[in-house]
C-alpha positions as CSV (number, residue, x, y, z in Angstrom):
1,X,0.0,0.0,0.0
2,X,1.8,3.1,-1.3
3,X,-0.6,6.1,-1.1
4,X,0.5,8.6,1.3
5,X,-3.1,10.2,1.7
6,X,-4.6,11.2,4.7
7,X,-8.1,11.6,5.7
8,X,-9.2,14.9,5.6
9,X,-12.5,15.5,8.0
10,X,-14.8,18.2,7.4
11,X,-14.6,20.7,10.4
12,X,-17.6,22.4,9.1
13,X,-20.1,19.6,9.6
14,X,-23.0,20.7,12.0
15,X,-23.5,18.3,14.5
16,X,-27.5,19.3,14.8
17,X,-27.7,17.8,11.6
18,X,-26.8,14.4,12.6
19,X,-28.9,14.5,15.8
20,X,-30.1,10.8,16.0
21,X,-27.7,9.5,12.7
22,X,-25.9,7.5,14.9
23,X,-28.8,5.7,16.8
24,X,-30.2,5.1,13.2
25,X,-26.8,3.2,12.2
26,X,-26.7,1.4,15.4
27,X,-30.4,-0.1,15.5
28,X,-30.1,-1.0,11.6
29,X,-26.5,-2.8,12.2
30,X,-28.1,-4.9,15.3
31,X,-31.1,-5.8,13.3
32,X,-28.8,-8.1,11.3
33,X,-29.0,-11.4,12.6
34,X,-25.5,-11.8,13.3
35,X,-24.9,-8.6,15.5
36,X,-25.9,-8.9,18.9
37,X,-27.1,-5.9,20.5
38,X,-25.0,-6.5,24.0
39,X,-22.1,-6.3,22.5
40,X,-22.3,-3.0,20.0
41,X,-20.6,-0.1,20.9
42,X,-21.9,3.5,20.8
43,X,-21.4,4.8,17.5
44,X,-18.6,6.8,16.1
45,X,-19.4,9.1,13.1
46,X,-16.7,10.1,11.0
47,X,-17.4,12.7,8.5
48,X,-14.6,12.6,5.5
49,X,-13.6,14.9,3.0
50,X,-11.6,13.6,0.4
51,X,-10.3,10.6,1.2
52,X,-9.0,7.5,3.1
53,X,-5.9,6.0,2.9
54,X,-6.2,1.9,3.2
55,X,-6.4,0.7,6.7
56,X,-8.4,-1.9,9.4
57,X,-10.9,-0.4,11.4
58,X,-10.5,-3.3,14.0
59,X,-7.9,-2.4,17.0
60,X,-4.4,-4.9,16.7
61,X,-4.0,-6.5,19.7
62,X,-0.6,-5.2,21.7
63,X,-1.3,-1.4,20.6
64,X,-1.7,1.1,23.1
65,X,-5.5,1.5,21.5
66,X,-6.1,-2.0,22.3
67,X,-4.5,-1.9,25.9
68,X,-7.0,1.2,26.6
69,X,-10.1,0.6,24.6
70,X,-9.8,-3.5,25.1
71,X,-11.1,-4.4,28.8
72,X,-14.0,-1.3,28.0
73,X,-15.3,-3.7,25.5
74,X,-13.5,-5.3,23.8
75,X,-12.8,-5.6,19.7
76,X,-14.4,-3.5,17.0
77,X,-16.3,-6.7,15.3
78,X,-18.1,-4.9,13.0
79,X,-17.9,-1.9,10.6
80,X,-21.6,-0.2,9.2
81,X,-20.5,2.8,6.7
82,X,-23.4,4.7,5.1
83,X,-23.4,7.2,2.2
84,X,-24.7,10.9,3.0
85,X,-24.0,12.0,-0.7
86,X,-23.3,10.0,-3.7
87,X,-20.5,11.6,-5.8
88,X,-20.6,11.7,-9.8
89,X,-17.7,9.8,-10.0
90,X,-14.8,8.5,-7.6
91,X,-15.5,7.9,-3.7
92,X,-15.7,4.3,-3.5
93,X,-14.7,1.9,-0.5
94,X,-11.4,-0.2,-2.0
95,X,-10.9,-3.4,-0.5
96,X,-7.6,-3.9,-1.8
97,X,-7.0,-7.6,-0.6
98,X,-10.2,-8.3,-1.7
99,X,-10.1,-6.8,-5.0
100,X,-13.4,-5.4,-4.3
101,X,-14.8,-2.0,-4.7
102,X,-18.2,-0.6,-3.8
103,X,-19.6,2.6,-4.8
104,X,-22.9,3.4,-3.0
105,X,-25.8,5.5,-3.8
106,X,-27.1,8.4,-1.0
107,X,-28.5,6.4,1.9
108,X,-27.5,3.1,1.2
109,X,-25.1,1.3,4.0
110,X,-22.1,-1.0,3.3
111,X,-21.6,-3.4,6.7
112,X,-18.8,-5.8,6.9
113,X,-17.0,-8.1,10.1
114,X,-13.3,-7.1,10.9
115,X,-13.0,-10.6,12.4
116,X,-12.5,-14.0,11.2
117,X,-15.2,-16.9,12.1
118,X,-12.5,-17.8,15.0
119,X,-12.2,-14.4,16.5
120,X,-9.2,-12.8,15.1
121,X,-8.5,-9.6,13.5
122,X,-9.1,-10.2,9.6
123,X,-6.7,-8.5,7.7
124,X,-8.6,-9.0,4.2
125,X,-11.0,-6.0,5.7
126,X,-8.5,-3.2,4.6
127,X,-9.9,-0.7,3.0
128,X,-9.5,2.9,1.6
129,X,-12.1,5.5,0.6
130,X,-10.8,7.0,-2.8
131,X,-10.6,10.5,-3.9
132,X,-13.6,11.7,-5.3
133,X,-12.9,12.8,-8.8
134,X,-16.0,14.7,-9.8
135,X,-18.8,15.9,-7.6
């Protein structure tokens, strides 16, 4: 993985706007039949602007992130991203081990598990959100 990217968040976003978003997110993600409720954590929203260089949204074991966040609940199982505006062209989620990509339409919400059926972190869940090239 050679792009040198960063993600760029939007400082501007009002947070009255997304009043409830994350509660929507949550309550569609644990009506999947594999999600239990117990174990989801609050939601984080992430607003970008541009885009994301590849990366795992689980936490590696023997980081400093997974020695603080770990025994407060644990791994980050499961990843529900939704799209607030479609672009014209670019923007899609890369899965570069996968060779997948997925370019969603406005409202539509992409879900995948960062683990493996034994528990581990799965490392074929990196990802990168590419640059939007026209609207």
């Amino acid at each position: 993985m050679t792009d040198q990217a960063v993600a760029s968040f939007d400082p501007n976003a009002d947070p009255r706007k997304l009043a409830g978003f994350g509660e929507v997110v949550r309550r569609r993600l644990i009506a999947h039949p594999a999600v239990e409720q117990v174990c989801s954590q609050g939601a984080e929203i992430l607003l970008v602007k541009g885009f994301l260089k590849h990366h795992f949204d689980y936490m590696q074991p023997g980081t400093r992130l997974w020695q603080r966040e770990g025994p407060r609940g644990g791994q980050r199982t499961w990843t529900a991203m939704v799209c607030l505006n479609q672009p014209a062209e670019g923007g899609e989620t890369d899965f570069c081990k996968l060779g997948l990509r997925f370019g969603l339409p406005t409202g539509a919400m992409l879900v995948w598990n960062n683990m493996t059926p034994d528990g581990h972190p799965n490392t074929l869940t990196c990802h990168a959100g590419l640059p939007i090239r026209r609207g």
